[in-house]
C-alpha atoms as one frame of an Amber mdcrd trajectory, in Angstrom:
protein
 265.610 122.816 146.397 267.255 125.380 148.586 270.746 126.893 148.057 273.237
 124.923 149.801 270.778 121.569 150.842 271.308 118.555 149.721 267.917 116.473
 149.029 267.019 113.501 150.620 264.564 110.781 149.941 263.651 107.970 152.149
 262.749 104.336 150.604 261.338 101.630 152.976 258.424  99.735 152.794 257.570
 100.267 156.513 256.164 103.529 156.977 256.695 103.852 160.651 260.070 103.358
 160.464 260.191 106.195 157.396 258.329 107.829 159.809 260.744 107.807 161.841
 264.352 108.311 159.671 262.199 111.431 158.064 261.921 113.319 161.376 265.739
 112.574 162.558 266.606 114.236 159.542 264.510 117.414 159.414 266.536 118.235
 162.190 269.491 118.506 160.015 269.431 121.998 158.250 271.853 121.217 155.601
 269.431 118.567 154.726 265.860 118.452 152.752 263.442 115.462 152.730 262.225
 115.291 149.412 259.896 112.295 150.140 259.317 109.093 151.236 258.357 105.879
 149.361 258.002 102.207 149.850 259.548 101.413 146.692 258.574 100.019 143.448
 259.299 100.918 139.812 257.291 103.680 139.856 258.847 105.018 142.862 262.267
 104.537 141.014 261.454 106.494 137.990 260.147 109.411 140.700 263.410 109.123
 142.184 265.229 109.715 139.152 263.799 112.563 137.727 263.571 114.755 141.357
 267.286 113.676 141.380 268.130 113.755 145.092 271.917 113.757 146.965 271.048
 110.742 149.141 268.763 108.184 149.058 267.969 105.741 152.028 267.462 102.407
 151.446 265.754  99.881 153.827 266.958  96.526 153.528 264.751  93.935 154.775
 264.373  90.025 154.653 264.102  89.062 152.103 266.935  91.777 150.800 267.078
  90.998 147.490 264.152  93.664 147.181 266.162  96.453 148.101 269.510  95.427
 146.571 267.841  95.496 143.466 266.362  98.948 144.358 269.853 100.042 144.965
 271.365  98.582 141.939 268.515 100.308 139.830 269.335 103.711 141.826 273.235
 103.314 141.083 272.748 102.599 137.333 270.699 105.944 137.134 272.352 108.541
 139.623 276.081 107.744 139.691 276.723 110.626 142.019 274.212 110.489 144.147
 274.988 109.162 148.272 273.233 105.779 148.782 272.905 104.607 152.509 271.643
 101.014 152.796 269.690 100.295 156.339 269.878  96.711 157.085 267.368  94.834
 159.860 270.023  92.570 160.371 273.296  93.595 159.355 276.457  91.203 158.820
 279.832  91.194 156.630 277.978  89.271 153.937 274.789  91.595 153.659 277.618
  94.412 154.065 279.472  93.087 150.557 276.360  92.498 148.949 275.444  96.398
 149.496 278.921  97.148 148.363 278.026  94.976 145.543 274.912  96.226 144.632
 276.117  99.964 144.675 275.624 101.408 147.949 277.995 103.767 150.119 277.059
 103.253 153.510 275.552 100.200 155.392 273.843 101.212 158.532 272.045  98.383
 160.853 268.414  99.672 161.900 269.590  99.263 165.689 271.536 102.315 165.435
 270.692 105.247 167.521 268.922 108.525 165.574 272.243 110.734 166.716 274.736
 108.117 164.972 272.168 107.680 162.167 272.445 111.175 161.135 276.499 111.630
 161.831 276.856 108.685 158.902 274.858 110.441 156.923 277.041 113.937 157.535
 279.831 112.159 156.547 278.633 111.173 153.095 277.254 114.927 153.074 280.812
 115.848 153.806 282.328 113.891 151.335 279.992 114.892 148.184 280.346 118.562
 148.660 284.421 117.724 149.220 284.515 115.585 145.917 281.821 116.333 144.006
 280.692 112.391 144.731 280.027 110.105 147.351 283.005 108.403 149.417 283.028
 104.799 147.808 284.230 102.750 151.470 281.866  99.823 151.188 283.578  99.640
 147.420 286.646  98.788 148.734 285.849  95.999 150.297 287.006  92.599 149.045
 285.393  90.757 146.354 283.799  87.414 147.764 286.334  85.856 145.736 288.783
  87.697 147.792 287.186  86.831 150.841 287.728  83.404 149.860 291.051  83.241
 149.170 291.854  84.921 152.677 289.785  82.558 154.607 291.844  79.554 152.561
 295.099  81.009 153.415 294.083  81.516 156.850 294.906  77.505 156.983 290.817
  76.056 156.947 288.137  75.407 154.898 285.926  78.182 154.015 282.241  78.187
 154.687 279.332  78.898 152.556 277.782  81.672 151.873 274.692  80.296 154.219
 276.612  78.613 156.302 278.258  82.142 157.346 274.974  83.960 157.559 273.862
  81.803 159.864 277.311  81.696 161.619 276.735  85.191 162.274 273.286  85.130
 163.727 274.613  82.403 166.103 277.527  85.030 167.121 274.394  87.106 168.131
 273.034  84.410 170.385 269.663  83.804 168.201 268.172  80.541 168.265 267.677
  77.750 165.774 264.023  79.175 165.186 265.265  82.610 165.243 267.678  82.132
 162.746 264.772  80.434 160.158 262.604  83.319 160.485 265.153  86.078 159.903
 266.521  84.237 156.488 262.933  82.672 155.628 264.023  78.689 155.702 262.838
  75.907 157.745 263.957  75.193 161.009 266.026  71.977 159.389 267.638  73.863
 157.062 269.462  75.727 159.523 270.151  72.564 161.352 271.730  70.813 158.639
 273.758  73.916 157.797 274.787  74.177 161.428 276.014  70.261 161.375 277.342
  71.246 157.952 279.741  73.956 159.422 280.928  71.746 162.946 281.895  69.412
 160.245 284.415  71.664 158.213 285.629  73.775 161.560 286.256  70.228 163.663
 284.480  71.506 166.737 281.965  70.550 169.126 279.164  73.037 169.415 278.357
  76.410 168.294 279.764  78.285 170.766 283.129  76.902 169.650 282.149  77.330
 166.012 282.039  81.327 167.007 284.989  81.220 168.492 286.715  79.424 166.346
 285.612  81.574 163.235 286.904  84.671 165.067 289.925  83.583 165.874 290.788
  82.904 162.062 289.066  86.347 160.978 286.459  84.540 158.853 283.776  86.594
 160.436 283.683  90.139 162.086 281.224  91.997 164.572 280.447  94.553 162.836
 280.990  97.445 165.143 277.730  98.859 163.759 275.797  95.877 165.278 276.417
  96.806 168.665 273.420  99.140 170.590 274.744 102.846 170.739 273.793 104.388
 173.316
């Protein structure tokens, strides 16, 4: 590796989109692509012995795939800058990152030029400290996030029940809303009747409203188009 580069290596199992994340980053020239995989065990034990600075994670439906990448990643390179890419980002994909050991949780809508500036700052931040900033680790617990949303005077949700919450904040559809989290169509009705029942509203509209008002879900700002 050359002096003064920090090594990158790409992990996604679409390789367009690797494609993609590998040429925004050439263009860096503090940076070095290492490689590119689409995961697996074997990719993992690659991973560990070339030893890279940052590793990019793409975090599809269904996640659990590459949460458990990242958890294997963590367990092996403790220093080493891990940068989750989510297809559909929320606060409860965000603390399950922070949870499964990653620094940075990007959503894939994000534009190349504010891909890359995340990605200086956890450059920044290892050759400052020798490690990689821990903000998604100081996030609450869910157990946390709990308690606030009980203080905050209602019932809390489920864990479902606030996925789908948050997809509805987008403005995606019953049928939408399957499809991104894999169920059936009457799952996500149930959990929507589910949720009017513990907010005491009418419709989801006011269900949005209503949960953002009482801070028991957030926008992420990185789920807004840039640019």
């Amino acid at each position: 590796m050359a002096a003064n580069r920090l090594g990158v290596v790409i992990v996604d199992d679409h390789a367009l989109y690797r494609g993609g994340i590998r040429a925004a980053l050439e263009h860096e020239p503090e940076l070095l692509v290492l490689g590119e995989t689409a995961g697996g065990e074997a990719a993992i034990e690659k991973i560990a012995q070339v030893r890279p600075d940052i590793i990019v994670v793409g975090i599809n439906p269904p996640a659990l795939a590459g949460l458990e990448v990242g958890r294997n990643l963590r367990r092996r390179l403790p220093r080493t800058l891990l940068v989750a890419l989510a297809s559909h980002p929320d606060d409860a994909g965000r603390l399950e990152a922070r949870d499964a050991g990653f620094d940075r949780y990007i959503g894939k809508t994000v534009t190349a030029e504010a891909f890359v500036s995340l990605v200086r700052e956890g450059v920044t931040a290892i050759r400052t400290t020798g490690a990689a900033e821990p903000h998604l680790r100081a996030l609450p617990t869910r157990k946390q996030a709990a308690v606030k949303s009980g203080l905050n005077g209602a019932p809390p949700l489920s864990r479902r029940e606030t996925e789908i919450l948050h997809l509805v904040a987008e403005g995606q559809s019953n049928k939408e809303i399957a499809a991104v989290l894999g169920i059936s169509d009457q799952t996500v009705k149930n959990n929507i009747t589910s949720m009017l029942r513990k907010l005491d509203v009418q419709d989801r509209t006011q269900a949005v409203i209503h949960a953002l008002r009482h801070g028991w879900i957030q926008i992420p700002p990185i789920m807004q188009e840039v640019g």
